[in-house]
SEROBA-763593 format. One record per atom (N, C-alpha, C): residue number from 1; residue in one letter; chain; x, y, z. Coordinates in nm, 4 decimals, decimal comma, always signed. Example, Ala and Ser with C-alpha at 12.3 -4.5 7.8 and 13.67 -1.06 7.14 Angstrom:
<recs>
- nr / rest / kette / px / py / pz
- 1 / A / A / +1,3190 / -0,5690 / +0,7800
- 1 / A / A / +1,2300 / -0,4500 / +0,7800
- 1 / A / A / +1,3200 / -0,3300 / +0,7800
- 2 / S / A / +1,2850 / -0,2250 / +0,7080
- 2 / S / A / +1,3670 / -0,1060 / +0,7140
- 2 / S / A / +1,2900 / +0,0030 / +0,7870
</recs>
This chain:
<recs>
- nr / rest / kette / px / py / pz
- 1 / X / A / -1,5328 / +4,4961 / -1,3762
- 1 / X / A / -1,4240 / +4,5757 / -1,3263
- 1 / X / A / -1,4734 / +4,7208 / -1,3200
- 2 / X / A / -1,4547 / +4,7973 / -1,1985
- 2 / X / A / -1,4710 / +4,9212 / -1,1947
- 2 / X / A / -1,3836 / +5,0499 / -1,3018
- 3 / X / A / -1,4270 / +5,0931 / -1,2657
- 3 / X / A / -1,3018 / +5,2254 / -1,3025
- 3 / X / A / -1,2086 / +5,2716 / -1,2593
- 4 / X / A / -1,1895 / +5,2605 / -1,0658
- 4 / X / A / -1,0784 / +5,2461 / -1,0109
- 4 / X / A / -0,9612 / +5,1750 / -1,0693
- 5 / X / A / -1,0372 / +5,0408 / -1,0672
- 5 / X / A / -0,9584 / +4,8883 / -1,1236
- 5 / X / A / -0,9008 / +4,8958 / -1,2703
- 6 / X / A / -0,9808 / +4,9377 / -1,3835
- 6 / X / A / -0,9458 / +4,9811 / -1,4790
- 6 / X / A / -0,8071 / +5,0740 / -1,5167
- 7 / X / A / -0,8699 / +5,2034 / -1,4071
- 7 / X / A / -0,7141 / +5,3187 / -1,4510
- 7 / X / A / -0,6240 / +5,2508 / -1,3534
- 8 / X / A / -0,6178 / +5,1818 / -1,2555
- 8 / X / A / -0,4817 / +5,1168 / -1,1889
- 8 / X / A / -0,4211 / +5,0260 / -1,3363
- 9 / X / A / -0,4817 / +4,9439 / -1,3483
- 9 / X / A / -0,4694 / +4,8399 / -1,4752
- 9 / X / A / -0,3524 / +4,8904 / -1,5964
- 10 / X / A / -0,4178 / +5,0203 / -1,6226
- 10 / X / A / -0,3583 / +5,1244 / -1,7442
- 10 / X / A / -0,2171 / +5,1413 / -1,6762
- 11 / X / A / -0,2327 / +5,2055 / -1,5646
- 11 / X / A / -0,1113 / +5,2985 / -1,5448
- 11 / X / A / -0,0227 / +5,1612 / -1,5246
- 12 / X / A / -0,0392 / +5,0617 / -1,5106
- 12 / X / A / +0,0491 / +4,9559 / -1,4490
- 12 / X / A / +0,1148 / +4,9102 / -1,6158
- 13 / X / A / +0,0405 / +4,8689 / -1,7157
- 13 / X / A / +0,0761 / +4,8589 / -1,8296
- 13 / X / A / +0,0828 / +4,9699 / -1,9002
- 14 / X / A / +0,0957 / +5,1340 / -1,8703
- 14 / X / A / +0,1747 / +5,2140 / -1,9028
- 14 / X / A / +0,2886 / +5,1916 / -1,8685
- 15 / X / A / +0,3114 / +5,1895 / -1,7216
- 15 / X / A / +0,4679 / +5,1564 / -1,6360
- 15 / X / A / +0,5746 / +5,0370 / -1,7106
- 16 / X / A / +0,4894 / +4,9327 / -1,7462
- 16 / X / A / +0,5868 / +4,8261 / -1,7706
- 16 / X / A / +0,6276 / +4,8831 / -1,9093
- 17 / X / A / +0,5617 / +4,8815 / -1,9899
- 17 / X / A / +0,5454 / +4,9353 / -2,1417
- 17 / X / A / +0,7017 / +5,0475 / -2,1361
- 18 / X / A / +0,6518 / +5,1315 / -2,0670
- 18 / X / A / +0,7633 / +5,3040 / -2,0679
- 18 / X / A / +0,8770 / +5,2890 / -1,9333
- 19 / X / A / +1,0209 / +5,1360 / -1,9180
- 19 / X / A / +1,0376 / +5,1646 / -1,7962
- 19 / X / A / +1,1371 / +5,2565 / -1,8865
- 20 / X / A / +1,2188 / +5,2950 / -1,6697
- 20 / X / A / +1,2813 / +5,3855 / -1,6706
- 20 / X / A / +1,4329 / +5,3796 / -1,7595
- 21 / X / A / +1,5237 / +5,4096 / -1,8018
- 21 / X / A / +1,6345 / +5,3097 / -1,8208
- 21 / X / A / +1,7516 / +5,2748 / -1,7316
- 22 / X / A / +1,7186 / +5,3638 / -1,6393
- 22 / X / A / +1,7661 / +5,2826 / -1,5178
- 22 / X / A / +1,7421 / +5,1284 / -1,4500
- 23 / X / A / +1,6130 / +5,1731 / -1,4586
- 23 / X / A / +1,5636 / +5,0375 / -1,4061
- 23 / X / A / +1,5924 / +4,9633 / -1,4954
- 24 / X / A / +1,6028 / +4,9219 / -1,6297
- 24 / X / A / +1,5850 / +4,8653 / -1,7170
- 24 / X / A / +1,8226 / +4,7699 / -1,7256
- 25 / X / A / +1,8934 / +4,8858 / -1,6716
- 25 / X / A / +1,9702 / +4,8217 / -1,6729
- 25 / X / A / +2,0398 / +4,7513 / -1,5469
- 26 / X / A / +1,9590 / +4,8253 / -1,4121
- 26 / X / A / +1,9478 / +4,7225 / -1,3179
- 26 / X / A / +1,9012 / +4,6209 / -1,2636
- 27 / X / A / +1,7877 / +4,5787 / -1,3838
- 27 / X / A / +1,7517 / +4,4595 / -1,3954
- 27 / X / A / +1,8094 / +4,3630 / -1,4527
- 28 / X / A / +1,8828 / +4,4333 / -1,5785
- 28 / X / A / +1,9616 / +4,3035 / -1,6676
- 28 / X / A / +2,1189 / +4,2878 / -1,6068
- 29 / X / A / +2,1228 / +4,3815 / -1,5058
- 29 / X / A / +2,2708 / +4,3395 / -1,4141
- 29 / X / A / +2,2172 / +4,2426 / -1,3056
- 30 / X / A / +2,1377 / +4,2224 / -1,2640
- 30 / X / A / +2,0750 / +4,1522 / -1,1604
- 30 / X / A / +2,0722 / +4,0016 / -1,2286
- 31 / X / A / +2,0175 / +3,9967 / -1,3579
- 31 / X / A / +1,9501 / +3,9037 / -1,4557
- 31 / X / A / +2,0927 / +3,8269 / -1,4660
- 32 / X / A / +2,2085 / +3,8807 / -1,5454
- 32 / X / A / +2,3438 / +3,8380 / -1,5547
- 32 / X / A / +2,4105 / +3,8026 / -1,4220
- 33 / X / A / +2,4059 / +3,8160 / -1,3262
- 33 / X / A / +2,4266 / +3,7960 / -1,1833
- 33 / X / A / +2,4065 / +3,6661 / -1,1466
- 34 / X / A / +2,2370 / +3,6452 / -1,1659
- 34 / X / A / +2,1773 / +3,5420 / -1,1119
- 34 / X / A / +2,2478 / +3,4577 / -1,2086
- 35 / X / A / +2,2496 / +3,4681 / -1,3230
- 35 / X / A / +2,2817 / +3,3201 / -1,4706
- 35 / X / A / +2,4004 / +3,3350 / -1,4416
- 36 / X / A / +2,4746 / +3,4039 / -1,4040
- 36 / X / A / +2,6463 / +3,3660 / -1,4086
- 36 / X / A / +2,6636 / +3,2723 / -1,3220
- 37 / X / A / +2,5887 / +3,3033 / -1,1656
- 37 / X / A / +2,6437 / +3,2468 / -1,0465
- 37 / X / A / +2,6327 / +3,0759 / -1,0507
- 38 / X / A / +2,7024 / +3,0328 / -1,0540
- 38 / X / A / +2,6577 / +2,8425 / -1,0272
- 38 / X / A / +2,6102 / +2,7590 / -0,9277
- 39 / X / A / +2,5594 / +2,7235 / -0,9090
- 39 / X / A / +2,4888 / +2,6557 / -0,7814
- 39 / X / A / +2,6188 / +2,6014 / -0,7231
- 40 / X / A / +2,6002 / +2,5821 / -0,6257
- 40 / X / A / +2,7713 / +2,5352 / -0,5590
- 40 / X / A / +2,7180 / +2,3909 / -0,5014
- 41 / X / A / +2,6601 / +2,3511 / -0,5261
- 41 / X / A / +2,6006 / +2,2130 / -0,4761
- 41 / X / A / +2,5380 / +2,0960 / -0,6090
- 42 / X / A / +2,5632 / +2,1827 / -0,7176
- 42 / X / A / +2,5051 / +2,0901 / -0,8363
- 42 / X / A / +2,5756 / +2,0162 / -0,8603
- 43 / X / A / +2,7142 / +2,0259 / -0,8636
- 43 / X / A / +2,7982 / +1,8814 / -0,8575
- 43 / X / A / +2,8017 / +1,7455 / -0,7656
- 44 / X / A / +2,7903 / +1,8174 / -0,6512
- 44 / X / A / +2,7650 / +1,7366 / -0,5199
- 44 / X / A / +2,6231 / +1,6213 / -0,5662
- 45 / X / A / +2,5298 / +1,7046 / -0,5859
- 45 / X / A / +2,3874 / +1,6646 / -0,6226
- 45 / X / A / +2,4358 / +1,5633 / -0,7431
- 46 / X / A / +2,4582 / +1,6067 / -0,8675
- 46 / X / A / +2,5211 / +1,4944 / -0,9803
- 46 / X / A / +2,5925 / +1,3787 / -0,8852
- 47 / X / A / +2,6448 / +1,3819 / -0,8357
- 47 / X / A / +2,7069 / +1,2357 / -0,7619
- 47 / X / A / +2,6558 / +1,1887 / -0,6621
- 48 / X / A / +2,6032 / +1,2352 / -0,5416
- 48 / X / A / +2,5509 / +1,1878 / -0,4325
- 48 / X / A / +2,4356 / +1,1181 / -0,4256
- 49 / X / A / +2,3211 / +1,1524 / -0,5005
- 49 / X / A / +2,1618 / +1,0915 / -0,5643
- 49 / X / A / +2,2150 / +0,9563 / -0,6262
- 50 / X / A / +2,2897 / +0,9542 / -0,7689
- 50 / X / A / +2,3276 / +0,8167 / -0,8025
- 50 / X / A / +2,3960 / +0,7289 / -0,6525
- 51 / X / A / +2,4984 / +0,7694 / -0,6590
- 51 / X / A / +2,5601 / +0,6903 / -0,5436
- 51 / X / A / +2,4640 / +0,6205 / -0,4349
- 52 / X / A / +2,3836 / +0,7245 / -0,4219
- 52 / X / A / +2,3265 / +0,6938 / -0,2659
- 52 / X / A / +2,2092 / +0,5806 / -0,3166
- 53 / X / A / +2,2307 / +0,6320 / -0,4299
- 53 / X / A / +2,0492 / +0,4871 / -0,4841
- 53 / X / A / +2,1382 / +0,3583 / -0,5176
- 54 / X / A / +2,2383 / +0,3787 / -0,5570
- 54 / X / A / +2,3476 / +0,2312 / -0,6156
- 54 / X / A / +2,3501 / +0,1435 / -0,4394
- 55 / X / A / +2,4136 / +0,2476 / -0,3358
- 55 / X / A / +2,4392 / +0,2016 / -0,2169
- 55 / X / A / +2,2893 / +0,1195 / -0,1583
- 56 / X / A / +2,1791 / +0,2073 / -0,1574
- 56 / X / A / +2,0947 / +0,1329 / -0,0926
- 56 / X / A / +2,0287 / +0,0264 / -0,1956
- 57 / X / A / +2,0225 / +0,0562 / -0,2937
- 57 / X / A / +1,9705 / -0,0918 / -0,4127
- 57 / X / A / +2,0544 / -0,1974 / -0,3822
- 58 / X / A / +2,2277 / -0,2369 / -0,3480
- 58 / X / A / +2,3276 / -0,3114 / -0,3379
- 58 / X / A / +2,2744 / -0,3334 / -0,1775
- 59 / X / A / +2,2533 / -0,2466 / -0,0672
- 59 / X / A / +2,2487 / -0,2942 / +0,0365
- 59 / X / A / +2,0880 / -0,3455 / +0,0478
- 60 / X / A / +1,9998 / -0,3544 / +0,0112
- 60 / X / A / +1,8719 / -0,4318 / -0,0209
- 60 / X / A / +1,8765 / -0,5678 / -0,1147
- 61 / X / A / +1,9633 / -0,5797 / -0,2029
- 61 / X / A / +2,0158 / -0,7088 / -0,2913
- 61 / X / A / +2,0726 / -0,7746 / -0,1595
- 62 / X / A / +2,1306 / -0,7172 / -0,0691
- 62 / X / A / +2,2367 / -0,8878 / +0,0120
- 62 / X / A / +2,1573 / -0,8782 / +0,0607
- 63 / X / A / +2,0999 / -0,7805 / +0,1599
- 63 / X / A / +1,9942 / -0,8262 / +0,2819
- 63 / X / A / +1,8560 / -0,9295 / +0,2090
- 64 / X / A / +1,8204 / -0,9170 / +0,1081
- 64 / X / A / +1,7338 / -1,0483 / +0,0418
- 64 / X / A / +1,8405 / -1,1502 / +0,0302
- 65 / X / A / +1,9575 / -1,1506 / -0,0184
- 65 / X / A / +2,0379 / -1,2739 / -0,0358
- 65 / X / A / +2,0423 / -1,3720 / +0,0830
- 66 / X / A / +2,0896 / -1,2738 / +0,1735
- 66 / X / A / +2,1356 / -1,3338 / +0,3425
- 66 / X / A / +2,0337 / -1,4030 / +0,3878
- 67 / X / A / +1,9490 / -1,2942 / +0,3496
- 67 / X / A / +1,7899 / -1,3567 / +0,4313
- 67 / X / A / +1,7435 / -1,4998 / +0,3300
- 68 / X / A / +1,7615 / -1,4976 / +0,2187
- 68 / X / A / +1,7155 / -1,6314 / +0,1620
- 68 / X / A / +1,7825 / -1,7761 / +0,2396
- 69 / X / A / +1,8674 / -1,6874 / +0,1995
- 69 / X / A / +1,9968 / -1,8595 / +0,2134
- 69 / X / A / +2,0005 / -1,8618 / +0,4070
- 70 / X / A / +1,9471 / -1,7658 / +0,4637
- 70 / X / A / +1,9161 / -1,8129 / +0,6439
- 70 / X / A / +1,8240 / -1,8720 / +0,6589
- 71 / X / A / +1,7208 / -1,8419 / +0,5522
- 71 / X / A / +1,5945 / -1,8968 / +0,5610
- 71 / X / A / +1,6017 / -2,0114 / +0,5477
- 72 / X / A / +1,6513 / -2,1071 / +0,4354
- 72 / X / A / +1,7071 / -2,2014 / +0,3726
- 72 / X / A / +1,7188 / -2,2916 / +0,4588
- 73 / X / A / +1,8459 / -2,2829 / +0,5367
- 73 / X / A / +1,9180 / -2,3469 / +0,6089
- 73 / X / A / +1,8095 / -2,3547 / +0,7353
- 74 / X / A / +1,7202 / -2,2999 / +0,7861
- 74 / X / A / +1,6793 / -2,3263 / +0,8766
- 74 / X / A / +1,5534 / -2,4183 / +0,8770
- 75 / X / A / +1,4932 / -2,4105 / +0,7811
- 75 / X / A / +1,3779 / -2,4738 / +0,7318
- 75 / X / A / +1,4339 / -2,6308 / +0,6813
- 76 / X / A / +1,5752 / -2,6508 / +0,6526
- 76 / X / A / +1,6256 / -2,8095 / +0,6008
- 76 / X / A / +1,5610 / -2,9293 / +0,7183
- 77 / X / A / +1,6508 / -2,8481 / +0,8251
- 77 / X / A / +1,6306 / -2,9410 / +0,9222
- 77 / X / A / +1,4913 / -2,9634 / +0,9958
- 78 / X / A / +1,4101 / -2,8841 / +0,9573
- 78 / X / A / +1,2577 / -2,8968 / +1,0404
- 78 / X / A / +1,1865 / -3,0041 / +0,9156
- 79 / X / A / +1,2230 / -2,9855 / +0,8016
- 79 / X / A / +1,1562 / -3,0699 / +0,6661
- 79 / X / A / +1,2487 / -3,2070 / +0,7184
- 80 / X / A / +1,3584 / -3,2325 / +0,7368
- 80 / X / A / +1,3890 / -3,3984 / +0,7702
- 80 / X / A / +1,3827 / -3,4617 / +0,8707
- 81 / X / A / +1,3285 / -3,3347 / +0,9932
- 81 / X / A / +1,2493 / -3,4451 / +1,0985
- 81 / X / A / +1,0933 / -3,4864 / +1,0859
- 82 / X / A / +1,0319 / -3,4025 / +0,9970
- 82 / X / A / +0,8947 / -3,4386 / +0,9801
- 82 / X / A / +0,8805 / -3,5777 / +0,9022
- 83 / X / A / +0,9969 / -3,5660 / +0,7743
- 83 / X / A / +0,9566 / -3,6806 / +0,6593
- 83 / X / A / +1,0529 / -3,7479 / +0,7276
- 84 / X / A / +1,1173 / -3,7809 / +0,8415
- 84 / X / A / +1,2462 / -3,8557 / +0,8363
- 84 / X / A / +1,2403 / -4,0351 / +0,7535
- 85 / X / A / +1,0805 / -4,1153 / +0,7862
- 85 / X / A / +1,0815 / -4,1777 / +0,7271
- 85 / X / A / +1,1442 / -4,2395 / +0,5540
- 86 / X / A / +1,1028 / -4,1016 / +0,5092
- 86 / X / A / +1,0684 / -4,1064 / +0,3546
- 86 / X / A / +1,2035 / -4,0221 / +0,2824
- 87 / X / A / +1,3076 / -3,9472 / +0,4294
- 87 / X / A / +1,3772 / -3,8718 / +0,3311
- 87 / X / A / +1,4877 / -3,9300 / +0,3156
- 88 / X / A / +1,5257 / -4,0674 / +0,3590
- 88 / X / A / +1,6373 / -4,1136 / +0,2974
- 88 / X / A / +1,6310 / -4,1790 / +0,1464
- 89 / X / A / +1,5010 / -4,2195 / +0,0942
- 89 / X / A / +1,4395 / -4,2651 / -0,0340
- 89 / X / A / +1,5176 / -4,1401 / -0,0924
- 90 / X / A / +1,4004 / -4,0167 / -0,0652
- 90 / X / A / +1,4060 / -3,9012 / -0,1937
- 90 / X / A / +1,5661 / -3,8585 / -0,1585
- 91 / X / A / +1,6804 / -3,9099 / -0,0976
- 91 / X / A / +1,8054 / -3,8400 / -0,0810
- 91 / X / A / +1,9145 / -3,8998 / -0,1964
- 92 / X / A / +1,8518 / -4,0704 / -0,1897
- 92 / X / A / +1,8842 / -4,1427 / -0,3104
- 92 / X / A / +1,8070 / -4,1821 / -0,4072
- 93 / X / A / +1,7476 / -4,1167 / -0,4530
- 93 / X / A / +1,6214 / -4,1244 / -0,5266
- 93 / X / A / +1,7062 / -4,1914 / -0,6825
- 94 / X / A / +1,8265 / -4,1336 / -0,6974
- 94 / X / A / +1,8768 / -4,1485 / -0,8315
- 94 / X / A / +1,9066 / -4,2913 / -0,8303
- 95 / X / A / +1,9790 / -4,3731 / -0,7065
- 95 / X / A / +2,0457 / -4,4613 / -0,6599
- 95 / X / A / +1,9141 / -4,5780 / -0,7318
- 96 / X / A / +1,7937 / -4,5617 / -0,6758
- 96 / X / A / +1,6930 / -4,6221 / -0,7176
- 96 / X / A / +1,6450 / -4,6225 / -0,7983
- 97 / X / A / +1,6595 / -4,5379 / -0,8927
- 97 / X / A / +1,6185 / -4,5627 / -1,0138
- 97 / X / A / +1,7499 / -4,5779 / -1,1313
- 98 / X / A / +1,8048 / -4,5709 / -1,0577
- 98 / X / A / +1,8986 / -4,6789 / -1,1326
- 98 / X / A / +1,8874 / -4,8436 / -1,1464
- 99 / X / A / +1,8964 / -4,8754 / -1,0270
- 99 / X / A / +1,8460 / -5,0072 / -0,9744
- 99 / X / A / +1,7218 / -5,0285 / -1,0681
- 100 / X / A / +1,5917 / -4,9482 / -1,0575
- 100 / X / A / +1,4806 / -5,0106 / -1,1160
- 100 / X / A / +1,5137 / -5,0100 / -1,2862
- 101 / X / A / +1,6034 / -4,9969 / -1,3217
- 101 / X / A / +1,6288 / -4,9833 / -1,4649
- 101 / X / A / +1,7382 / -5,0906 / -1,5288
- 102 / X / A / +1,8014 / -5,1195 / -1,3953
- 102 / X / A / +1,8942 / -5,2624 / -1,4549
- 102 / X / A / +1,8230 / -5,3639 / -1,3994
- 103 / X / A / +1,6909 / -5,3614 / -1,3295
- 103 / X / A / +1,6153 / -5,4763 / -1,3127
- 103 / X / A / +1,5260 / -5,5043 / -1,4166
- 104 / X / A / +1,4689 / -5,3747 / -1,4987
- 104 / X / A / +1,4279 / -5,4013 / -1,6261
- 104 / X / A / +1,4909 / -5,4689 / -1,7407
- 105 / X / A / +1,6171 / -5,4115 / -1,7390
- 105 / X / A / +1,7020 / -5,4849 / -1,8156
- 105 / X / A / +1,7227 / -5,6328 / -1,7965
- 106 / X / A / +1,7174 / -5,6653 / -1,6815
- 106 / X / A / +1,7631 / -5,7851 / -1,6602
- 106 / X / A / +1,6275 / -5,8865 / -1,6906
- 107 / X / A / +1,5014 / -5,8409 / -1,7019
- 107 / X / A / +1,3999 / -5,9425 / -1,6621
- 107 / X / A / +1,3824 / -5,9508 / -1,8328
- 108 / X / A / +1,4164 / -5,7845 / -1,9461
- 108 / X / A / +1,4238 / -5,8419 / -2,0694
- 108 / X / A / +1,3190 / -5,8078 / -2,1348
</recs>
């Protein structure tokens, strides 16, 4: 640092060090000003952020719901023309094994 740089340096932390008291109480009216005033939107902000994340989390929950159960339904009918053979078995699947269990019984 030069010496220019130096005595600027001083006089600047003379200045802050020695203010005026003027300045000194139009700063702390300024200071009380700013902290009194209330944001006029911080309430708004407290409610609108939650809300707006509840709304789109709830509207992303059905749109997966809707979309499952469309999906669902559309895919039934392409799965029982492929197996049509085999899907009246697995439709009564219980029916038959019932049957194979009172034929056990019966043979003893």
């Amino acid at each position: 640092m030069n010496d220019f740089e130096k005595g600027i340096q001083s006089e600047l932390q003379n200045s802050e060090l020695h203010l005026n008291q003027d300045v000194c109480e139009e700063l702390q009216t300024i200071r009380r000003a700013a902290v009194a005033t209330p944001d006029p939107w911080w309430r708004l902000r407290r409610i609108v952020w939650p809300t707006t994340g509840m709304a789109l989390a709830s509207l992303i929950a059905v749109v997966l719901i809707l979309n499952a159960g469309a999906g669902r339904n559309s895919e039934q009918p392409a799965v029982k023309e492929k197996y049509s053979d085999n899907f009246d078995l697995y439709e009564n699947l219980d029916f038959y094994y019932w049957l194979a269990n009172g034929e056990n019984d019966i043979r003893g």
